[in-house]
C-alpha positions in Angstrom: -0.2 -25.6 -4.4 -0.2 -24.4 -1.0 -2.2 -21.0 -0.1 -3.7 -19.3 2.6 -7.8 -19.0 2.3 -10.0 -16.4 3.6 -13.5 -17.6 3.7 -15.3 -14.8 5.1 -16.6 -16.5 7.8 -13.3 -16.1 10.2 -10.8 -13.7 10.5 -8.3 -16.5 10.6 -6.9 -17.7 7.6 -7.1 -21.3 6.3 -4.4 -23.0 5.3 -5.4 -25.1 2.1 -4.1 -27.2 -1.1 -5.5 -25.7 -4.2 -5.3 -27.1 -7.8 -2.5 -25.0 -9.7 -4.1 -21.7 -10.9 -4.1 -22.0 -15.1 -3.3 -18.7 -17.3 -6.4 -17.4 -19.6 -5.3 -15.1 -22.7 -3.9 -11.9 -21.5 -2.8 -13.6 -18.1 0.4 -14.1 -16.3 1.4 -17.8 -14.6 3.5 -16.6 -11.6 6.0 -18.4 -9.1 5.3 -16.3 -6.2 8.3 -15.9 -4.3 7.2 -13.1 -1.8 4.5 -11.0 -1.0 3.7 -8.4 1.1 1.6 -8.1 4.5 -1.3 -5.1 3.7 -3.1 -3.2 6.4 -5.5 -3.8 3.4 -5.5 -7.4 3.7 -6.1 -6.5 7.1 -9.4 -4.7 6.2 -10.4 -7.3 4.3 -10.3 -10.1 6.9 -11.7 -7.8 10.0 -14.9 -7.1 7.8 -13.8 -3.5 7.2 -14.1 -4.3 3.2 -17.5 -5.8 2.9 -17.7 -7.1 -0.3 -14.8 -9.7 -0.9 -14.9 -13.0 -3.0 -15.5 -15.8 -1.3 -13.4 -17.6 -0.6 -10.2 -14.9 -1.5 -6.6 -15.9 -1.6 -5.7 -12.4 0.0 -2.6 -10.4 -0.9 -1.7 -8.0 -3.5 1.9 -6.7 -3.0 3.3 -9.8 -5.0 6.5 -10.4 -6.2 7.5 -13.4 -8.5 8.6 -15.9 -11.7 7.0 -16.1 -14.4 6.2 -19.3 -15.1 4.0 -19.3 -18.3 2.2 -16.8 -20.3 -1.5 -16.9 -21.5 -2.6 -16.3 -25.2 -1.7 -12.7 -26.7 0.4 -11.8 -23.8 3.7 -9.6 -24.7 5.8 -7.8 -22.9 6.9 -10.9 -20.4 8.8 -14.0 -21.1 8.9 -16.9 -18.8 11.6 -16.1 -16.1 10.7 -12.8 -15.7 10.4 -11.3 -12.2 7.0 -9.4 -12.1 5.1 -7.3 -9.3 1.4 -7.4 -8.9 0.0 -4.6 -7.2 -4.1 -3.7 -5.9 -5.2 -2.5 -9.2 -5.9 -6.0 -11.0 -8.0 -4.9 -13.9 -10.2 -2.3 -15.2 -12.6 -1.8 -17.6 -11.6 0.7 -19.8 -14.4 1.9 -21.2 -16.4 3.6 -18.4 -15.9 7.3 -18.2 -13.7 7.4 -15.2 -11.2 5.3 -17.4 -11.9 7.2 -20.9 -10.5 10.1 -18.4 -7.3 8.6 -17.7 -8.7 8.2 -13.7 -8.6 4.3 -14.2 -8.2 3.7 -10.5 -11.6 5.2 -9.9 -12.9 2.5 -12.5 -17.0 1.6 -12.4 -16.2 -2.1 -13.3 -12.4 -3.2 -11.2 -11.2 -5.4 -9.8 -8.6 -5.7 -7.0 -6.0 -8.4 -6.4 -6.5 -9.9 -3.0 -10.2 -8.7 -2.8 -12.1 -9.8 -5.5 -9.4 -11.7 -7.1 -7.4 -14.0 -6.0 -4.0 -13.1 -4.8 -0.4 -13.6 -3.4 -0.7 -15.3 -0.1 0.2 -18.5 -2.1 2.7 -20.4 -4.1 1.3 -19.4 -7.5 -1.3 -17.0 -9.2 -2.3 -15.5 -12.1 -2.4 -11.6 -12.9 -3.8 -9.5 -16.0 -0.7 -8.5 -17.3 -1.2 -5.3 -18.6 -1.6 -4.6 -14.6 1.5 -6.3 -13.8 5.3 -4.3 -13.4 8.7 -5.5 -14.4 10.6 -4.2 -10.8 14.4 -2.9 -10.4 16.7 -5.6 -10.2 18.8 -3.7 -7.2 15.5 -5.1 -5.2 15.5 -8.7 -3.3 12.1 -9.7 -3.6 11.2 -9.2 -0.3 12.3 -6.2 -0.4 10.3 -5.3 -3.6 7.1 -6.3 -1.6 6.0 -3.1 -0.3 6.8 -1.4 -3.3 3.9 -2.6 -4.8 1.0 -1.1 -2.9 2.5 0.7 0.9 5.0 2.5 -1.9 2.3 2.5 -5.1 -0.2 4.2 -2.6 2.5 6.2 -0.7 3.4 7.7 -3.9 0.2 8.6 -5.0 -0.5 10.4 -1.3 2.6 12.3 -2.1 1.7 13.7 -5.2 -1.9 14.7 -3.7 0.1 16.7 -1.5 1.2 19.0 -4.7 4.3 21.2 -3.9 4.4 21.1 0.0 7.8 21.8 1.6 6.9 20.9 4.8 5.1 17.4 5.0 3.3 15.9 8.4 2.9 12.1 8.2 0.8 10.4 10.5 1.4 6.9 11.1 4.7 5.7 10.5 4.2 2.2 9.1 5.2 0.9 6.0 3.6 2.8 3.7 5.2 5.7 5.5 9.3 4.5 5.9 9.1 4.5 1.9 6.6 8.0 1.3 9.5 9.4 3.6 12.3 8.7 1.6 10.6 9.7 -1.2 9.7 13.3 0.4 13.3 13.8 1.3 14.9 12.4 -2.4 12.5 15.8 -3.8 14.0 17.7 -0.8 11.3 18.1 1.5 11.1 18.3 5.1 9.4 15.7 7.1 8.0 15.1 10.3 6.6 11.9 11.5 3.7 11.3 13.9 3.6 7.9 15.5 1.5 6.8 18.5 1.8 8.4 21.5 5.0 7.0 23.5 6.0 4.8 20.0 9.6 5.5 20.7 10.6 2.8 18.6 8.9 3.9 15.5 10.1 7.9 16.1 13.7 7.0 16.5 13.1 4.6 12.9 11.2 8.2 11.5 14.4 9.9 12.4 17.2 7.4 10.7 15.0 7.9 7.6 15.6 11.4 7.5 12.7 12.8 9.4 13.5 16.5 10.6 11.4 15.9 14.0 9.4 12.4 15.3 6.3 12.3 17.6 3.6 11.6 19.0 -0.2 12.1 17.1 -0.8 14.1 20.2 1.8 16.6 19.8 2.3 19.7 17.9 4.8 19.6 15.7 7.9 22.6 15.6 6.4 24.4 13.3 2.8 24.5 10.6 3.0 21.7 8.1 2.2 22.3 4.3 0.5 18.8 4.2 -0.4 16.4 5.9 -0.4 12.4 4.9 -2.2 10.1 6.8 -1.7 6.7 7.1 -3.1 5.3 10.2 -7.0 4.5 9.9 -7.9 6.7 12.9 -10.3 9.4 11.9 -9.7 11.4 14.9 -6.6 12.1 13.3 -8.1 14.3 10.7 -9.3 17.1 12.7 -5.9 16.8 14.3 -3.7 17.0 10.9 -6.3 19.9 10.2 -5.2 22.2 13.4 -1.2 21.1 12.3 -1.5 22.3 8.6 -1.0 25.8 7.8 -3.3 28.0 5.6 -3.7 26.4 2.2 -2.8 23.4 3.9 -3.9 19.6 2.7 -4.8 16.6 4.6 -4.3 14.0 2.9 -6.2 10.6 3.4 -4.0 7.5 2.0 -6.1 4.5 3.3 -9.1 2.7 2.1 -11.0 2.3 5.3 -10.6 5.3 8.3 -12.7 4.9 11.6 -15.2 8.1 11.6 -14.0 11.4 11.5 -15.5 13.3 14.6 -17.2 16.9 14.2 -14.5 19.8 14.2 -14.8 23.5 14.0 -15.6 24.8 10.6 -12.6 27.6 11.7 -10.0 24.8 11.7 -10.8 24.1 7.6 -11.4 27.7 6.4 -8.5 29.8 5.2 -8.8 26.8 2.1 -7.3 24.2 3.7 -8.8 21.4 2.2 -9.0 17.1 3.0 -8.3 15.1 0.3 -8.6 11.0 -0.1 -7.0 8.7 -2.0 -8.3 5.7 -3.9 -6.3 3.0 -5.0 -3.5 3.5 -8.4 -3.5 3.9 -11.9 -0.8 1.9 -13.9 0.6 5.4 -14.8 1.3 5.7 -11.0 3.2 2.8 -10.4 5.5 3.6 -13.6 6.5 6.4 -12.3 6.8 5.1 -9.1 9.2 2.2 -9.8 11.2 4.4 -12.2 11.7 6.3 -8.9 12.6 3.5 -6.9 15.3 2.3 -9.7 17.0 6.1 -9.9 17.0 6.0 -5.7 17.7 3.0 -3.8 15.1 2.9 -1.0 15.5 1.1 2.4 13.0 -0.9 3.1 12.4 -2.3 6.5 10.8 -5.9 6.3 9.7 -8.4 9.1 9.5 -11.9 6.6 7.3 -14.5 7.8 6.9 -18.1 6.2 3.7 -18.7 4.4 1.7 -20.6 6.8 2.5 -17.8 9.7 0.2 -15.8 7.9 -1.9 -15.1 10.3 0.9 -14.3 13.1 2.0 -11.4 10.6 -1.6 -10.3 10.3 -1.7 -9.8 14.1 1.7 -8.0 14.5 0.5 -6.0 12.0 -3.0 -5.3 13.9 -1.5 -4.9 17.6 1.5 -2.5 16.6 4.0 -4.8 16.6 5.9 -4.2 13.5 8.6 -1.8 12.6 8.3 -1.1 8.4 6.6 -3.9 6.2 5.4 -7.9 7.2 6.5 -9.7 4.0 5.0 -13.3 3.6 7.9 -16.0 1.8 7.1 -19.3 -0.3 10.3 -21.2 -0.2 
């Protein structure tokens, strides 16, 4: 099968044959048929996420057949369409799992990091991490859904009951956490780079009451904050635009360093708040979501072996919603 390789030496992928992945008990077969383009991944291949496999077939917003099932698997038959998100297995028995806190699991493991992923033609997944998806979906479509909306979801509900929500960093985790925010009747406004026209005027076709720039003060206090972008300086910033009681919310895995702020601009309990990777509780409510509301999800599709031209776009700013790598 054909795959892209990371092999922790270069930030440019390899493209490589590899012998056809075989399914152990509990394990999925899959056809992959599309999978998404991660500012993870991204992470992963500039060094920002140290501890990788090596070599890593990276990707973990993966959407495909499945082809055969491992020993004691049920739940799937061959032919399904399946999604594989970040959260790839846990251990279940550490005390951050016996708590129902899974994605803060001692023992994990991640597609795409320290297991193989989706940037190829076939892989296997633990099943009981894997996701039947709505059929309304393409499957490049259903990409994103599997980690920039997974994630986005979960930043969401760290928010609590905020009204009005500030999210910084309108990529593609952001286009669907949007949607979301204004299906529950909440007012959004989007903060983009500074002069990102292109992105504020795809903000406001979402829905968003007001689009930005980073560096701008938005019409009026925010209840919360999301942050997507990886820019610490960002933080203090969301701080000064959240009212009191406010939260900032955190929604990546890796965040240049926050710089010192005045201790005045967190009082009055406003409070910063990360969050770290899913539960499978959080993506079945998040695709039952997704099925009730049709979302629109912006995709830029690359072929498999351009994998590395998507990883770029994504890197300089060049994309507009989600990069979605396709097999056939």
């Amino acid at each position: 099968m054909r795959a892209m390789l990371f092999d922790g030496m270069s930030p440019r992928l390899r493209e490589v044959d590899l012998p056809d992945p075989t399914p152990r008990a509990g394990e999925l077969l899959i056809d992959v048929e599309a999978c998404g383009v991660c500012r993870t991944d991204l992470h992963v291949v500039d060094g920002d996420l140290t501890h990788p496999k090596r070599p890593v077939v990276p990707g973990h917003e993966i959407v495909g057949t499945v082809a055969a099932l491992g020993e004691g698997v049920t739940g799937f038959a061959p032919g399904d369409r399946v999604g594989v998100p970040w959260l790839g297995h846990t251990c279940g028995h550490c005390r951050f799992c016996l708590r129902g806190r899974e994605n803060l699991c001692d023992a994990p493991g991640f597609t795409g990091y320290t297991i193989d992923g989706g940037y190829a033609e076939r892989t296997v997944a633990d099943a009981h991490y894997c996701f039947h998806l709505p059929r309304q979906y393409s499957s490049v479509a259903a990409a994103p859904l599997l980690c920039a909306g997974l994630i986005g979801y979960r930043t969401l509900v760290l928010a609590g009951d905020a009204d009005c929500i500030g999210i910084y960093g309108f990529g593609a985790a952001a286009h669907i956490v949007a949607q979301l925010a204004r299906y529950q009747g909440r007012t959004v406004y989007a903060f983009t780079r500074p002069g990102d026209t292109a992105a504020q005027d795809f903000a406001r076709r979402l829905g968003a009451a007001w689009a930005g720039g980073s560096d701008e003060t938005p019409p009026a206090p925010l209840d919360a904050a999301l942050l997507f972008a990886p820019v610490g300086a960002l933080v203090p910033a969301a701080l000064r635009a959240v009212t009191k009681g406010g939260t900032v919310v955190c929604g990546g895995i890796h965040m240049s360093d926050i710089p010192s702020f005045p201790y005045a601009w967190l009082w009055e309990e406003r409070r910063i708040v990360s969050v770290a990777n899913l539960t499978r509780d959080d993506g079945t409510a998040f695709i039952a979501i997704a099925a009730r509301h049709t979302l629109d999800i912006e995709t830029t599709t690359y072929p498999l072996a351009r994998a590395n031209e998507a990883l770029a776009d994504l890197r300089e700013g060049r994309l507009t919603g989600a990069a979605v790598l396709t097999m056939r």
